[in-house]
N, C-alpha and C positions, 0 to 999 in steps of 0.2 A: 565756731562749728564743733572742735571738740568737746565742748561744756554741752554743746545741745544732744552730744553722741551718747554721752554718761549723764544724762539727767533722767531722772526717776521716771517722771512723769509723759518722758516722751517714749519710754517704752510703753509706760502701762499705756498709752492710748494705741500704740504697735500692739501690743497682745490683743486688744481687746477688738481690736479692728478685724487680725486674726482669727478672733475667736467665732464673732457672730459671721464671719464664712469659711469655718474650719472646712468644707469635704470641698469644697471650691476650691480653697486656696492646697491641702493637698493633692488634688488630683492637677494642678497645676506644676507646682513642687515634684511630680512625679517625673514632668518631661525635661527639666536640668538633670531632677536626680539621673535617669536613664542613660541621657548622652554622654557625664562623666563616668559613667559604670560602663557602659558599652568600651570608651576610650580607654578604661581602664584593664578591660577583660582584654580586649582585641591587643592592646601593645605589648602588653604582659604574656600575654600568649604566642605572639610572636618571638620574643625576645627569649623565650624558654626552648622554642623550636630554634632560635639560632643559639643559642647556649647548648642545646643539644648535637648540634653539627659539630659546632667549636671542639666539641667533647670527644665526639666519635673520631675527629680527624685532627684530635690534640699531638698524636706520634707519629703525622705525617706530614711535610711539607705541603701546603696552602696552593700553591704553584709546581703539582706535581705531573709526570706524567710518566706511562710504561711505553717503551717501542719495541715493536719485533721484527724481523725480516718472517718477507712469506712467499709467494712465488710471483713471477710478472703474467701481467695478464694481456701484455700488447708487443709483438716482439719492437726489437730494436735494437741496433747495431749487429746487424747478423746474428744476433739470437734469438731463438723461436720463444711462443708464448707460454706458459709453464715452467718456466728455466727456477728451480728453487733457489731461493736468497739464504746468506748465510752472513750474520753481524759479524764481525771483525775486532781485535782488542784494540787497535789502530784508528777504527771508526772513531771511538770515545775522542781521542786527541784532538782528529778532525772537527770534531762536532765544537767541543770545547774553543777552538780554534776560530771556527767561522761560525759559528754561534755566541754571540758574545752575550748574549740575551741568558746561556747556561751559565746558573749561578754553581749546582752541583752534579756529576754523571756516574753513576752507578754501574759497570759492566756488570752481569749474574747470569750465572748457570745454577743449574736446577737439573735433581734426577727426581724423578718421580710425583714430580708437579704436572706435567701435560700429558695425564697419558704412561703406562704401562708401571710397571712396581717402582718402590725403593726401595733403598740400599737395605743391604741383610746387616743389622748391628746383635752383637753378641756381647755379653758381660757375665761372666761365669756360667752359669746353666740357665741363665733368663734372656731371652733372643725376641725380635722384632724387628717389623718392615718398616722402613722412616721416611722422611723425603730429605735429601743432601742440597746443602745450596753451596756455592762456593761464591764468596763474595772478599769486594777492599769494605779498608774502615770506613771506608767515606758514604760510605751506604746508613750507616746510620747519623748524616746530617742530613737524611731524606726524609727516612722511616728511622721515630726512634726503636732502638729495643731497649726495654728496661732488666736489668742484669742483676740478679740477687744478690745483695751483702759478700763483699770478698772475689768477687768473681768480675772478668772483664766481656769485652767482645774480642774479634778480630782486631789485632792491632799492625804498624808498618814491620816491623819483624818479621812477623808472623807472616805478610807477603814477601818479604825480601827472602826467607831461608826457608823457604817453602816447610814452616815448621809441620806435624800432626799434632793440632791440636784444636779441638772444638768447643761449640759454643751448644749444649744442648736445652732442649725446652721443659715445662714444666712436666709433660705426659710423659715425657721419656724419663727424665728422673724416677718415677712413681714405677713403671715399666722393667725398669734396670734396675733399679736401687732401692737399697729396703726405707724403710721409712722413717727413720732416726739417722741414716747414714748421708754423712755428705760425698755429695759426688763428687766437688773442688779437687783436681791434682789424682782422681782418680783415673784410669785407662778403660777404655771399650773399642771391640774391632768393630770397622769398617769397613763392609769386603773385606775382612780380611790383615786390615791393616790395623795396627793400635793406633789411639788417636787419644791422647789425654784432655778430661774436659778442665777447663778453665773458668767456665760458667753456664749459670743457666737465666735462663730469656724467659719472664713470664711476660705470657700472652696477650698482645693488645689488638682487636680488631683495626682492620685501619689500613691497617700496612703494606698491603698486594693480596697474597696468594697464600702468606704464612698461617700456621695455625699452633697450638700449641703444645706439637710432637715434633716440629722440623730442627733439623742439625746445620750449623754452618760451621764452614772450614776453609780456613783460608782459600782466596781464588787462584793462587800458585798451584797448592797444595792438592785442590780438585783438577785441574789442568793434570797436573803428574797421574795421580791416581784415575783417572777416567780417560786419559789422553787424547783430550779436549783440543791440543794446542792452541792457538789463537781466538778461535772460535768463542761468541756469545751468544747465550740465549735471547737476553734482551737486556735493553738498559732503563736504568729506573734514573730518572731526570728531574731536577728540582731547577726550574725557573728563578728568577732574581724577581723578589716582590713591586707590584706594581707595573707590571709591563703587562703587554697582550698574550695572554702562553695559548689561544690559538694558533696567533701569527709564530710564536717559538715553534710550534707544533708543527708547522707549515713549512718554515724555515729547515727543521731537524729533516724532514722526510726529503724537500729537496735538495737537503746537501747527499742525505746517502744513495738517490737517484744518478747524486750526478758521482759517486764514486764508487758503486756498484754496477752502473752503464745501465740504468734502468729509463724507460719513455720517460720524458716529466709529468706526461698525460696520466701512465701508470698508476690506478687508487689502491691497487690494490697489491702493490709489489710490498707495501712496509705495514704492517696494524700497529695500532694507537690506541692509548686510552689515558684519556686527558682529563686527568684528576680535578686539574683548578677550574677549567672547563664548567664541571659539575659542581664546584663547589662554589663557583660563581655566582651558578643560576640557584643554587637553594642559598644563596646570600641574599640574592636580587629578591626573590619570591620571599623571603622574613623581613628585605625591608618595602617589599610593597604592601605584606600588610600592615606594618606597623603605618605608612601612612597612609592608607585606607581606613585605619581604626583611627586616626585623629580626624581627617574628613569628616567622617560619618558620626566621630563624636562631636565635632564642633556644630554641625547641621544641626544633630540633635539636640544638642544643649540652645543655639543659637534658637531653635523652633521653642522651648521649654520657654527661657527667657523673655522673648515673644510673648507668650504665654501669660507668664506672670505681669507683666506692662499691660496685657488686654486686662488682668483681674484687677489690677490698682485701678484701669480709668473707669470700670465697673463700680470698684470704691468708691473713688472721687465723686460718681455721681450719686451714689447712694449720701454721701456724706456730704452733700452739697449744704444743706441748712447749719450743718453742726460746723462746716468751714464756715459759712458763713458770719455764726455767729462767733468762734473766733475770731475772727479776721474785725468784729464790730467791737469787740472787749478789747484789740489791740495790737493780736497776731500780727506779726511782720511777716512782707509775703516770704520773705528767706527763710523766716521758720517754719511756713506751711511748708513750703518746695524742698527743705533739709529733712520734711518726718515722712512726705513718700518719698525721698530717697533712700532712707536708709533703710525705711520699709522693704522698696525693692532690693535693695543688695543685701539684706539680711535675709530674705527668704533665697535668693540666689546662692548665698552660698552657706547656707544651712543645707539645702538639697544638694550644692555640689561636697562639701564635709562628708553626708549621709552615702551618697553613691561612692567617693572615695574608700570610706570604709568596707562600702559591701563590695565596691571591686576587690579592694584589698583579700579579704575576707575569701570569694573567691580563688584568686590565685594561688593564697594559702592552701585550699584547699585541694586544687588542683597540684600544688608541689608536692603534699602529703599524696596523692595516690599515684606520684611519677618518680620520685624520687630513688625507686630503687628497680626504675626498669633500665636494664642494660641492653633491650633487644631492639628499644624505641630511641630517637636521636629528641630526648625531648629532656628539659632541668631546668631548676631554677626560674619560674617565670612570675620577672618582676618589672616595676616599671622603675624608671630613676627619680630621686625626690625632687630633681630640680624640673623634670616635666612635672611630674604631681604639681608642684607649688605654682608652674608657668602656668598649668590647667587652669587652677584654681583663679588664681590671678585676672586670667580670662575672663573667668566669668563673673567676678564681682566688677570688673570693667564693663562687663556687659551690662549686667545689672544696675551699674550705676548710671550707664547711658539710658538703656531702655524706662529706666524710673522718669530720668528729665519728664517726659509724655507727659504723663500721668500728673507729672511735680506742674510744669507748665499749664496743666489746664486748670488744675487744681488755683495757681495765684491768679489766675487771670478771672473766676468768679468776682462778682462784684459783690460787698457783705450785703446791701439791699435789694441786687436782685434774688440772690442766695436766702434771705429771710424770707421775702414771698414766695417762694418754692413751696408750694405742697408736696 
């Protein structure tokens, strides 16, 4: 079989077969080429839109979510309807406690994130309105921050000794400080108060509510200074990978029901926003279409394929006298049945090669005009080789089966009915 694969002669009569129905056998050729291009466009584009997610929500836990208190909206246990909710530093322990499902809990306060100013910061004669958060370290195994050269985040000290010391962002550096000047170990009031910065936080979409002017300062430190006591804004919660963080979601609100004295019925005593949630469903939605683009590629290649088996049996009979008279000089029917075979899988996966490249080709080109959008969740959209090569694989299976047809009718001529053939 291999000597028959590399002999001379059994191509030139493959070309030549080729030749005398070139716009036949390409407009054939067209419908493989099409389904591996389709397959190719459609996964690769998916997989770009999920690389673009991966991207956008690279500095935030996967399994994240925000909770608030808000007011009840059904009385119960002797309190009326409207009774306002207020989270608790105490809750956190709780939650951690009978939620075993929290992998990480973030208590945070915030001035000037929901509603009216922030904080008045001052640094020699350059002054500006900020927003203050007061956060623990553990907040950034939720939400990363990224911290420039030299410079840290909140660390446990820093809660323990209720230090003043901040973490400022990029716009504020720029705002305060001249522009050669490091701000590291430098001082700026706060209300009022010095607060030495430690470092700065350049800005990653992603990550709540932050932007690239917000200050953070120990969650002790903003307690003292705003006389906060106990009291949280919300907690930013990171689930443990692979669980339901619905049912986490579901779990969190009626533990704080049953220890704020809130209906269980109550929907609207706690708000939520359930990051994994969402990140879920634009997971689900890049891998439904990656398999919709294999479907609709196989259909198509599988119809192309088709295709080329209906153009071979067209062959065989056009070439009925010329098998014929091989088959009378001596032809063995395994060599007739071995040249439309490879006839068919060499046209199969010439057209699947051809569509691979211009998928390729493609992609390429679409990465070149995505590549430096930051505002779109879109990168990289590629396929992996070892699908390319299973593609491919396919279809010269296919091809080698759908030839059989063609291969079988072709030996089963007889050379003397085959001679009288006009």
């Amino acid at each position: 079989m291999f000597r028959f694969v590399f002999d001379r002669d059994t191509w030139q009569e493959i070309f030549s077969s080729i030749g005398k129905n070139r716009l036949r056998t390409i407009i054939t050729m067209v419908g493989v080429l099409w389904g591996i291009f389709i397959y190719i466009a459609l996964s690769g584009s998916a997989k770009g839109l999920d690389n673009g997610f991966e991207r956008a929500f690279e500095n935030v836990a996967m399994n994240s979510m925000f909770v608030w208190a808000q007011q009840t909206s059904i009385p119960y246990a002797g309190f009326k309807t409207g009774r306002p909710l207020q989270l608790k530093l105490s809750d956190a322990e709780i939650l951690q406690q009978r939620v075993p499902q929290i992998e990480f809990i973030a208590p945070r306060n915030a001035k000037g994130v929901f509603g009216g100013g922030g904080s008045n910061i001052v640094r020699g004669q350059k002054t500006g309105s900020f927003n203050i958060y007061g956060d623990f370290p553990v907040f950034t195994k939720i939400a990363t921050k990224k911290i420039y050269d030299g410079g840290r985040f909140i660390n446990d000290d820093d809660i323990t000794y209720e230090r003043k010391v901040c973490v400022i962002g990029e716009r504020t550096q720029k705002e305060l400080f001249e522009e050669d000047e490091s701000p590291l170990g430098e001082y700026i009031r706060i209300d009022n108060i010095y607060f030495q910065v430690v470092g700065v936080h350049k800005f990653v979409p992603g990550g709540g509510f932050e932007s690239d002017s917000d200050i953070y300062i120990p969650f002790t430190t903003y307690r003292k200074l705003y006389n906060t006591g106990e009291n949280v804004d919300w907690f930013s919660i990171a689930a443990y990978r692979n669980v339901d963080v619905l049912k986490v979601e579901e779990d969190i609100k009626t533990t704080l029901k049953r220890v704020h004295k809130v209906d269980p019925e109550d929907e609207r005593a706690f708000g939520s926003f359930n990051l994994g949630e969402m990140f879920g469903r634009i997971m689900g939605f890049a891998k439904g279409m990656t398999f919709l683009s294999l479907i609709v590629g196989i259909a198509t290649i599988i119809a192309g394929v088709v295709g080329i088996g209906n153009i071979l049996l067209i062959t065989v009979k056009e070439r009925t006298k010329e098998l014929g008279v091989r088959r009378a000089l001596g032809a063995t029917p395994k060599e007739v049945r071995s040249q439309i075979i490879l006839e068919s899988v060499f046209l199969t996966m010439l057209a699947g090669i051809v569509g691979i490249v211009l998928g390729a080709g493609l992609l390429a080109g679409i990465n070149a005009l995505t590549k430096d959008m930051t505002d779109f969740p879109y990168t990289n959209p590629t396929v992996p080789i070892p699908y390319v090569i299973g593609a491919l694989l396919i279809m010269v299976v296919l091809g080698l089966l759908i030839g059989l047809i063609p291969a079988q009718r072709a030996v089963s001529i007889k050379p003397i009915d085959a001679l009288r053939e006009e």
